[in-house]
N, C-alpha and C positions, 0 to 999 in steps of 0.2 A: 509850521510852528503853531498853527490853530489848535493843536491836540497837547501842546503843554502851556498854551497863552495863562492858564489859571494858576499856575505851579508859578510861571517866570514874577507873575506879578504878587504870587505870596513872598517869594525871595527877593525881590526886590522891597515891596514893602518891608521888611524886616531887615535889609540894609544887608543883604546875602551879594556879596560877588561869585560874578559866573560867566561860565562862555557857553556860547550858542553853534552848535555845528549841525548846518544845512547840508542837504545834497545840491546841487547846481547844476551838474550833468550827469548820465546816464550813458550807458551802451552798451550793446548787446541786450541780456537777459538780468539785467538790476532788477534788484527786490525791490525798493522802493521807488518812489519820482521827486523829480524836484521837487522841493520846497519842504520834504520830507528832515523831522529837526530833530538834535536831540542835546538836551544843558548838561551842564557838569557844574555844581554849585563847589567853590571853595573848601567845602565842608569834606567834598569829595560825593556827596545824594547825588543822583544820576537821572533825570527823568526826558523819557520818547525814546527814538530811537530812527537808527539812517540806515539800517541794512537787515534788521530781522537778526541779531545779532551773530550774521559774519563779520563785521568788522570793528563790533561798540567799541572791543577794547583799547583795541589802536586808536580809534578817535579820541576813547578817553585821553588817555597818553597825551596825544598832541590838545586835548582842549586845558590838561592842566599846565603843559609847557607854555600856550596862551594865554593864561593867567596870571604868568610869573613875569612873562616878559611886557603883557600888554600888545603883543602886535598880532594883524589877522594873520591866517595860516589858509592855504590850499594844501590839497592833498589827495591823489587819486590811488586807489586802491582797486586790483583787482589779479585774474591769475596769472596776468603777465609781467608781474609785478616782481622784482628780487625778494622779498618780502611774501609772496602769495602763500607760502606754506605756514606763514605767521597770522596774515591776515586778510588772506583771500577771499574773495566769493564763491562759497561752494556752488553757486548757480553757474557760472561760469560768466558772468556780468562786470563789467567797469564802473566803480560810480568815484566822482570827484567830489568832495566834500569843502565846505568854507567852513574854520572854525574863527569865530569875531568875540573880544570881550564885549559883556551886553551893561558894563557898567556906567553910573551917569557922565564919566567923561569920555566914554569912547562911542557911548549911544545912549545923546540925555533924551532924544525923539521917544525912547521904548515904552516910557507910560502910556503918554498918546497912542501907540500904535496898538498897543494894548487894551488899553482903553475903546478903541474902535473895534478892534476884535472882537472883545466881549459885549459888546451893543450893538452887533451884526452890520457895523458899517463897515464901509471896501476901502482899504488903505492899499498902494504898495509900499516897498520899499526897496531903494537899489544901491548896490556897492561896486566898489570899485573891485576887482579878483585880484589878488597879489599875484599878478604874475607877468611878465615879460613875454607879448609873443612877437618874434620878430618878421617882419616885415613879407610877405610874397615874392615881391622885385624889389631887388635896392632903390631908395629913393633918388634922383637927383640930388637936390640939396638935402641935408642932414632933417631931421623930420627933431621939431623942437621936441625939448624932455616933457615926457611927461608930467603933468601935477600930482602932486603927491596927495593919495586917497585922503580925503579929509570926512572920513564918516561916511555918515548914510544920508539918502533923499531921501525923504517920507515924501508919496502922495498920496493925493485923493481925488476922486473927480469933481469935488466943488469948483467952485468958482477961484476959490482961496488959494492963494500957490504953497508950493511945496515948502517944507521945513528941511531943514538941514543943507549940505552941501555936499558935491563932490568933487569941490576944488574949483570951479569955474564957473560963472555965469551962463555964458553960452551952453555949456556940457548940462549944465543944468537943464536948462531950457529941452534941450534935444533930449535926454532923459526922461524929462515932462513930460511930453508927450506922448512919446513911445509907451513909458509905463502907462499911460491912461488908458491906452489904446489897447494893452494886456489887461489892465484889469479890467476892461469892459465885458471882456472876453474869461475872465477870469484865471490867465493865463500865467505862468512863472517859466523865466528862463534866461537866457543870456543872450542880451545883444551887443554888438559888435561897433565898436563908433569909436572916429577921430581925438583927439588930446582938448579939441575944441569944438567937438560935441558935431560934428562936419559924419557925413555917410562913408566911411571908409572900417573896412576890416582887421588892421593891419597895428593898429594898436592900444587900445583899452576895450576890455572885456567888462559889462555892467551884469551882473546878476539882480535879476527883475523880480521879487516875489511878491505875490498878489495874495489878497486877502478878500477875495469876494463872498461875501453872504452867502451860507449852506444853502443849495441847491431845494426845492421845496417840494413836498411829498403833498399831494392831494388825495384822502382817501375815500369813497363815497359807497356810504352802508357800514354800519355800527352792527358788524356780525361777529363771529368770532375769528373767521379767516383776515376779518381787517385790525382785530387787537394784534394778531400775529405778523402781520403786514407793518402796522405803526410799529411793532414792537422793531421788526427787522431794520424798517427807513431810518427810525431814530440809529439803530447800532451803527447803517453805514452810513450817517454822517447829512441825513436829509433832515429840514424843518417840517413836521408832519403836522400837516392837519386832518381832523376826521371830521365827515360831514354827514349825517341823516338827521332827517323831520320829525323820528321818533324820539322825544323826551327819554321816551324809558330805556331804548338801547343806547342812548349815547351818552353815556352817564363817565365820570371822572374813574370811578370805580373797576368800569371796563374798560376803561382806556388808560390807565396812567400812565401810558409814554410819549402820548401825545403832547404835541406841543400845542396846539390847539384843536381844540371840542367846538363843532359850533350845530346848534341846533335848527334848521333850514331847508328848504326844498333845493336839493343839491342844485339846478338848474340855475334856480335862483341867487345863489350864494356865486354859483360860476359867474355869472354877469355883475354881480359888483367886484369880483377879485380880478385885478391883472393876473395873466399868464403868459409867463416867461418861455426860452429857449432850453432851461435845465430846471424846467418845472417836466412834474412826472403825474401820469393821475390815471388811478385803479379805480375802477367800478365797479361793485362787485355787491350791488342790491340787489340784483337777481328778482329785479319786477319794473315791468315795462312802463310801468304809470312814472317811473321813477327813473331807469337809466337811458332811455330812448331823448326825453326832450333834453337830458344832461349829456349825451352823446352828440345832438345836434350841434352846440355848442361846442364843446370841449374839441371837435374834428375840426373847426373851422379854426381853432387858435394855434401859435407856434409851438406849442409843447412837444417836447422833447419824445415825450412817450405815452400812448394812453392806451392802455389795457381793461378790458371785459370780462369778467368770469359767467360762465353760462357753458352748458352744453353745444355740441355742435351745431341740434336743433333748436336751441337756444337762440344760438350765433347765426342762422338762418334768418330768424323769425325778426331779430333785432335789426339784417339790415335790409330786410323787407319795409321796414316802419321806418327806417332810415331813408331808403330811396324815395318811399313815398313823400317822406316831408321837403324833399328837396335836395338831399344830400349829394354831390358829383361821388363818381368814382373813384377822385383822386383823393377827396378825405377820407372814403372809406377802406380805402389801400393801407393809409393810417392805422388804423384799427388793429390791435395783436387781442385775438380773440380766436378760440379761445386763452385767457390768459396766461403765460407761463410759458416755459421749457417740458417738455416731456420727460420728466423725473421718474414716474409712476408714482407723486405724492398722492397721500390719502389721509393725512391729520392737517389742522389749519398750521401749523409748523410748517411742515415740511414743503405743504401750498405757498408759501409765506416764499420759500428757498426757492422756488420754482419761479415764482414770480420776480424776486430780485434777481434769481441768474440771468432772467432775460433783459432785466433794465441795463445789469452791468454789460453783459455780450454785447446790447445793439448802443449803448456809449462809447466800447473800447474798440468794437470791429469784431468782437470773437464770434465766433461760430457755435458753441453748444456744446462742439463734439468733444469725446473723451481726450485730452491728451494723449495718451498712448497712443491713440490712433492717426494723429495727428501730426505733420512734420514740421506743421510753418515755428516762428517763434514764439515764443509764448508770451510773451512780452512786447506787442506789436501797434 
């Protein structure tokens, strides 16, 4: 829902009713992942999307039947479906959709959650799934009814407890936590727990989505392969910052996708800035006065990924100067240097592509290779 949180809150402001349909589950080879959203405004405006459009239509359909009635909807779509030749996944994928009115009396939390969205704070929020799944083993005694969904949990990790309900105290509580403990992780999914919030599988399904703060892009050297670099991180979805000493290369001018410009001896700027576990950081000054003591640094922190551009004798030379200052062999294992996939690029473009294929590959588990050559799932 982060890719139409701007859209949700112009129709709301303007007093627009609309329904919200998530994905929640996935299988096999789905196009999209959880938390993946798409509105359907009264008006009939349609904005996001949950399947790359194999299935928009049909969810349309049921987001306006939600509309009319007011009540949430499940609904899985996929080609084993009676329905698949209407509205299948031609990928050959399952995906389970939640469609919820998102108006103030079925979800008066949505400004706030909104609201935190767009000032890059970590909200979840969790539902109950309209659905009945029945038990493993029959119970001994009769297992009490369940409570009737009453809305959504917002949390946060503040200190401050959650908003809303989902029918119970306890359920509440046990909800609490769990979400917290996804969105630390920055995680969305479904967990499985008792009528009264108790560790059991067997009868309410919560759908967990998390809203954790864009992922942060570190880029260091104001050349033209890192305008194309910022330009990419900004597309898929990273907070970019661009860092060199030189005044005159690091200018607004050349960098307008930046999220932040800072002017600094990259080293330096790395020891005042925390670095996270989905922090990513390209180096690519291509001068040793200047990536060496900012590589010292950057290898010893938990970042997610941190890449070199240089030559091979480059990439020699760098961890010669490396070993000397101290560095073990287990930080410089870290090191993806030269940086990139093996594309054959040769324009700061297409170096740009090279460099993000490898961020997303070593995030999702891919390997590089061509699909066609390839048997595993593609989707994995």
């Amino acid at each position: 829902m982060r890719d139409i949180a701007e859209s949700l809150a112009a129709w709301h402001t303007a007093g627009v009713r609309f329904a919200v349909a998530t994905v929640v589950r996935t299988w096999r080879s789905a196009p999209r992942r959880p938390g993946a959203a798409m509105a359907v405004a009264e008006s009939g405006e349609v904005c996001g999307s949950v399947s790359g459009g194999c299935v928009e239509g049909a969810v349309y359909e049921l987001a306006r039947e939600v509309l009319t009635s007011g009540e949430p909807a499940l609904a899985t779509y996929g080609v084993s479906d009676d329905d698949a030749l209407e509205a299948g996944l031609t990928c050959g994928g399952t995906i389970e959709i939640l469609v919820r009115p998102a108006d103030d009396e079925h979800f008066p939390e949505l400004p706030a959650v909104l609201d935190r969205i767009a000032s890059g704070r970590p909200v979840a929020v969790a539902s109950v799934l309209p659905e009945n799944t029945p038990p493993a083993t029959p119970p001994a005694p009769a297992p009490p009814p369940p409570p009737p969904p009453a809305g959504n949990l917002v949390i946060t990790p503040d200190a401050a407890g959650p908003s809303g309900t989902l029918g119970g105290e306890r359920l509440d509580a046990a909800i609490t936590d769990q979400a917290r403990g996804m969105l630390a992780q920055g995680r969305t999914g479904v967990v499985r727990v008792g009528y009264d919030g108790e560790r059991r599988m067997d009868q309410l399904a919560v759908f967990v989505q998390s809203f954790a703060p864009p992922p942060r892009m570190l880029v260091f050297g104001a050349i033209d392969f890192a305008s194309a670099v910022a330009r990419m991180g900004k597309f898929l979805g990273y907070h970019v910052t661009v860092c060199d000493a030189r005044p005159t290369f690091a200018t607004r001018k050349r960098f307008p996708d930046a999220d932040e410009l800072v002017v600094q001896w990259p080293h330096r700027f790395l020891e005042d800035h925390p670095v996270d576990e989905n922090t990513v950081i390209c180096v690519l000054t291509h001068d040793p006065k200047f990536d060496v003591p900012l590589l010292e640094r950057a290898l010893l922190t938990p970042a997610r990924y941190i890449g070199a551009m240089g030559s091979r004798r480059t990439h020699d030379t760098r961890l010669t100067r490396l070993r000397e200052a101290g560095l073990p062999e287990s930080a410089l294992a870290r090191l993806s240097s030269p940086i990139g996939l093996d594309l054959g690029a040769r324009t700061p473009e297409e170096t740009a592509v090279a460099i993000m294929a490898e961020i997303i590959a070593l995030r999702w588990g891919g390997t590089g290779d061509r699909l066609t050559h390839t048997h595993r799932p593609i989707h994995h």
